[in-house]
N, C-alpha and C positions, 0 to 999 in steps of 0.2 A: 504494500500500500504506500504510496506518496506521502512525503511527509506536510507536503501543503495540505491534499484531503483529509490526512487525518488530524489535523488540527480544523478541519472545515467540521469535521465532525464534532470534535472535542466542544466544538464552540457552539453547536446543534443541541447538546444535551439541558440547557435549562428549559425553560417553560415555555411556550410561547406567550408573547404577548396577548391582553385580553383585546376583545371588540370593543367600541367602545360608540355607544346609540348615540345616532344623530337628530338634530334635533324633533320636536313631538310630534308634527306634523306628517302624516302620510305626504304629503305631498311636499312639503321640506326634506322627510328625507330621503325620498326617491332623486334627491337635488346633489345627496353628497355622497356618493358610493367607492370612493376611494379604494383602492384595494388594499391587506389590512398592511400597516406600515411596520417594517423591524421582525418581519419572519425570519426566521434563520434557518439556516439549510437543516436536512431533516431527513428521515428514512423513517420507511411504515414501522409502527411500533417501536419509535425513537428510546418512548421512556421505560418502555415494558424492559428493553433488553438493557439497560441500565445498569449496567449491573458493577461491582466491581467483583476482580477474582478474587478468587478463593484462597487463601494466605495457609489457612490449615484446613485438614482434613477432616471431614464432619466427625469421625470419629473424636476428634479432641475438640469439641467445638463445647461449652459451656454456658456460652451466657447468651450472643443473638442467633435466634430461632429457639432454643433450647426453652425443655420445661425445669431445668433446677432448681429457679428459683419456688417454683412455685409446690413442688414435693419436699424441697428441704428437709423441710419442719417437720414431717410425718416421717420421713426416713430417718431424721432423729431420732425423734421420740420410739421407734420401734430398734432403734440401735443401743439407746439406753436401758430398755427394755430387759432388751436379749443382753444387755452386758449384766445387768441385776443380775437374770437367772442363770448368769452361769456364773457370776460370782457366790451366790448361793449354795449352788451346786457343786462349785469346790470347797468354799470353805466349810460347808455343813457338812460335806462326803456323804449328802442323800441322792440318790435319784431321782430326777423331775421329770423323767420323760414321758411320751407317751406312746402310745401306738401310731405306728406309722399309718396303718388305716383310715383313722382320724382327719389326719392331714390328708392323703389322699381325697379321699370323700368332698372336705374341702375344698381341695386345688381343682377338683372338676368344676364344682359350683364357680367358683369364682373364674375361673377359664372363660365358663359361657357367658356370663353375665358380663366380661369385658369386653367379648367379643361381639354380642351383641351393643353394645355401647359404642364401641369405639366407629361398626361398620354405619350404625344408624349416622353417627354424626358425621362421618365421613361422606355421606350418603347426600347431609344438607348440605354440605358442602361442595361436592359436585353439581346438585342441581341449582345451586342458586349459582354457581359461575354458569352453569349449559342459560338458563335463563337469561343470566345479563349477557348473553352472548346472542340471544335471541332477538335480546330487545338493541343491542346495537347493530344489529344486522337488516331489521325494521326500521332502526332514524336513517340506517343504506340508502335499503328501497324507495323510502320516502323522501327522503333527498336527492337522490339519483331523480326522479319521477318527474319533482319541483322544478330542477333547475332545468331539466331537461326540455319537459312539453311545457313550459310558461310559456305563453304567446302565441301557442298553436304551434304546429308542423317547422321548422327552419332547413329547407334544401339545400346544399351546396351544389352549385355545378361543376364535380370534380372532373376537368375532360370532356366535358359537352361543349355545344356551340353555342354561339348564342343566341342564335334564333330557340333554341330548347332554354336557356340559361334566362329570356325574357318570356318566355311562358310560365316557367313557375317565380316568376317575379313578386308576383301577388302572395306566395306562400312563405317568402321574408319580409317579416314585418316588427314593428319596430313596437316596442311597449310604451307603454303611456307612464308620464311618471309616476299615478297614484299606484297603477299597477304593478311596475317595477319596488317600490315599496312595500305593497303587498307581501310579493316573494321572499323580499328580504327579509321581512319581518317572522314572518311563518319558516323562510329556514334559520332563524336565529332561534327561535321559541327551539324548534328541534334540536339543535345544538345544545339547549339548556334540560334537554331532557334528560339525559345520562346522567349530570351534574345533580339535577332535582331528584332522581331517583334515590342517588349515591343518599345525597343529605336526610332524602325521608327514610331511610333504610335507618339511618344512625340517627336518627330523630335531632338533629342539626333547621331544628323549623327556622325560617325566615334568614339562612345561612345565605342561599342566592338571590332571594328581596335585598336584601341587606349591601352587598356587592354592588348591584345599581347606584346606591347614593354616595359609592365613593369615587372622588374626582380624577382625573386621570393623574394628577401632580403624585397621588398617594400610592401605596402600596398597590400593584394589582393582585387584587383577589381571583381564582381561578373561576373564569365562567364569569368574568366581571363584563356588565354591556350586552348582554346576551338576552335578558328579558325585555317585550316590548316596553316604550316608553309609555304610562299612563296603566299600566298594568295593575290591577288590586288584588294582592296576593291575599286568599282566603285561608292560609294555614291556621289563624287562630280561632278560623270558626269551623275547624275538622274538615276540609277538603285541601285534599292534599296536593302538592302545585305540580305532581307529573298528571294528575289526571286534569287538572284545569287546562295545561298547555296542551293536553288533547283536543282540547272547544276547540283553540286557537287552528290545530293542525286537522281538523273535522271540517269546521268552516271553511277553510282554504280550500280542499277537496272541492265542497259544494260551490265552492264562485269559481272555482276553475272548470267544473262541469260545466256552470252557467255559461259563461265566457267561452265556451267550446274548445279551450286547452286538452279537455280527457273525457275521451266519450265513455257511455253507462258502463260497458263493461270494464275500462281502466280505472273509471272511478271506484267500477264496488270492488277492484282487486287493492286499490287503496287504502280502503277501507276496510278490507280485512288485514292487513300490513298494522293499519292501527289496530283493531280488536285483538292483533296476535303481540303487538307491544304490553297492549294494556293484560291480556293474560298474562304471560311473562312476569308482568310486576306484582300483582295479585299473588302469583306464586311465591314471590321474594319474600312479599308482603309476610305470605303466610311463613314460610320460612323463620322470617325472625319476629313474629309475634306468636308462635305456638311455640312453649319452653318443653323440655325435655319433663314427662310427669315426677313430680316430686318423691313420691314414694320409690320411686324408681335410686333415682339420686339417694336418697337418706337410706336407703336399705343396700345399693352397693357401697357406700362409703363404710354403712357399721358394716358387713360380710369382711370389706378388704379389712379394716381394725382388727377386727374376730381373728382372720387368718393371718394376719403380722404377731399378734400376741398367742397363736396357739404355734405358732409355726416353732418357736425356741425351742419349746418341750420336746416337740421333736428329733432336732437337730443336736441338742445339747450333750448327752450321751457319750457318743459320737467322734463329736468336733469340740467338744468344751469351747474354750478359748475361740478358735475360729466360725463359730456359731454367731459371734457377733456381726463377720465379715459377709458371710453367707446369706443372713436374715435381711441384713443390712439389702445386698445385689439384688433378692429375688425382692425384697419390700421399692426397690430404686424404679424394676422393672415395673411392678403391676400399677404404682402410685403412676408412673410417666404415662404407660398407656389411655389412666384414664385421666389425666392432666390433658393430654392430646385431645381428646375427646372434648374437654370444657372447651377447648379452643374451637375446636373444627362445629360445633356445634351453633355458632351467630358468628358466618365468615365474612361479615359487613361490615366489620370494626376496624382498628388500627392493630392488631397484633402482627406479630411478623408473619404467622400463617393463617391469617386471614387471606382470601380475595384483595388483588392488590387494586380496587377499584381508583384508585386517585391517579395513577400512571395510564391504567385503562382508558377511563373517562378525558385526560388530556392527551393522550395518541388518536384516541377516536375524534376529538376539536381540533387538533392539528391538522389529521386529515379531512372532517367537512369542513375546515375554514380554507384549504387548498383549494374547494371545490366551489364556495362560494365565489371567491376570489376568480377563478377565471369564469365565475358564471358573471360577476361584477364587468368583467373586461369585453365579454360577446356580447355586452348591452349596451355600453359606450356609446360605440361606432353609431353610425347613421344605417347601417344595413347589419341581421343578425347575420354571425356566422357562427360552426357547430364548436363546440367544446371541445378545447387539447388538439384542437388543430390545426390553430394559428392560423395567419392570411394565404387560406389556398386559393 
């Protein structure tokens, strides 16, 4: 690799800059369509693969990604435990053990019950990323659809003549400002869908209202400029702002119908595009507001106790002394598995293995704000021409 590109890259990797709404007016802002200013070169999925290497081998890895922290305490307390009873058990020279049986019988129970644990959570967690993968693949189609037939049909005469090149004359046509406005507007709402969903998911209410009222001199906020101007966000009367920017992206359908931009069958395919958005988030929805049933939780946590404090007796015999090291490993293990499990169970947060929705959500505005931008540039001109492909 070039050492110019890859510093083209290096310099690629912050954030892009936000949109930034022009002024209130429909018809004002079809007046200022700038394309967006201070992009930086960029490759699909810039921020996803972000990554830095890997220094050590997950084997010795401790603290980011890991559950240590959060078993510690319990692999303590079960190390103290087992150190009593075998202190006990030497200095009294009785026997504490028990039947291996016992523990058997045990270690099945406890097998299943983390196994079923850990594959359930695991489980929410594949469907809420197959979902949000759904519903970005829908702001696509729906932006693909937008930028594309706004204004009806645009021919190019690639290699015709022009006796053919002045007969579909009449099929480039040029937008009106309010309607140019329009478009922008409704793919802007879409671009804040991702962003609105991320925040209702993590109950971040009024997280992208809020972004609007700050000025461009200030911090940009991600997704900042993205909802229409004049917009009354109803989060705090329980309607949640991905389903309201569906009116906004519903409506636009129906006046593009009107306007003869997407005749009835494009439209009702649009239209399901949205219904398969909004199922998608429903499911998210449901994802992270049904918790794991509580009896569930309270009766593996005492099972795993039960079996940390019966397991010494077992071992003790045995291993004396090394009975603390052993209780210690197999207590490190079953605690971690189902610490994994608290995580994997609401993958819409900030942990490190959560869903990395914040990288997602700004790869996916990276790329519709590419797509705006040269839909911005085929409207300029005085005659449309097609998209990505410059003056043929």
């Amino acid at each position: 690799m070039a050492p110019g590109y890859r510093d083209q890259i290096a310099r690629s990797r912050s954030a892009s800059p936000p949109f930034h709404d022009t002024p209130n007016t429909l018809l004002s802002q079809s007046q200022h369509l700038p394309a967006t200013l201070g992009r930086k070169v960029a490759y699909p999925y810039n921020q996803l693969h972000n990554r830095k290497p890997r220094r050590w081998p997950l084997v010795l890895r401790f603290i980011k990604g890991a559950i240590h922290r959060d078993i510690a305490l319990a692999v303590f307390f079960h190390a103290a435990f087992t150190t009593l009873i075998v202190f006990l058990h030497v200095r009294l020279q009785h026997s504490f053990g028990l039947p291996s049986s016992v523990v058997s019988s045990l270690s099945i129970v406890v097998g299943l019950m983390l196994v079923f644990r850990n594959q359930t959570a695991y489980q929410r967690f594949w469907d809420g990323r197959n979902n949000f993968a759904t519903i970005i693949t829908s702001v696509r189609n729906l932006m693909r659809s937008f930028l594309v037939c706004s204004g009806g049909p645009a021919w190019e005469p690639w290699g015709s003549d022009a006796q053919e090149a002045s007969s579909h004359a009449a099929c480039k046509t040029q937008l009106t400002a309010a309607e140019c406005a329009d478009v922008e507007r409704t793919a802007r709402a879409l671009l804040a869908v991702p962003d609105s969903i991320k925040n209702t998911l993590r109950t971040e209410w009024g997280a992208l209202a809020a972004s609007c009222m700050v000025s461009p001199d200030q911090h940009a906020y991600p997704g900042q400029g993205l909802l229409p101007q004049g917009l009354r966000v109803h989060e705090d009367q329980g309607l949640a702002l991905p389903v309201q920017l569906m009116f906004l992206v519903e409506g636009f359908i129906a006046r593009g119908q009107a306007r003869g931009w997407f005749h009835a069958p494009q439209a009702s395919q649009l239209t399901v595009q949205v219904n398969t958005l909004m199922d998608a988030f429903g499911k998210m929805e449901t994802i992270r507001l049904t918790q794991f049933p509580v009896a569930i939780l309270i009766h593996q946590r005492q099972v795993l106790a039960l079996f940390g404090c019966v397991l010494p007796f077992a071992v003790v015999d045995e291993s004396h002394w090394w009975a603390v090291l052993i209780v210690a490993l197999i207590m490190f293990t079953l605690y971690g598995i189902e610490a994994i499990a608290c995580q994997l169970e609401d993958p819409f947060g900030y942990d490190r293995n959560d869903i990395k929705m914040d990288v997602i959500v700004e790869d996916v505005r990276v790329e519709m704000g590419v797509m705006l931008d040269e839909w911005r540039s085929t409207v300029a001109g005085p005659v449309r021409r097609c998209m990505f492909m410059g003056d043929v």
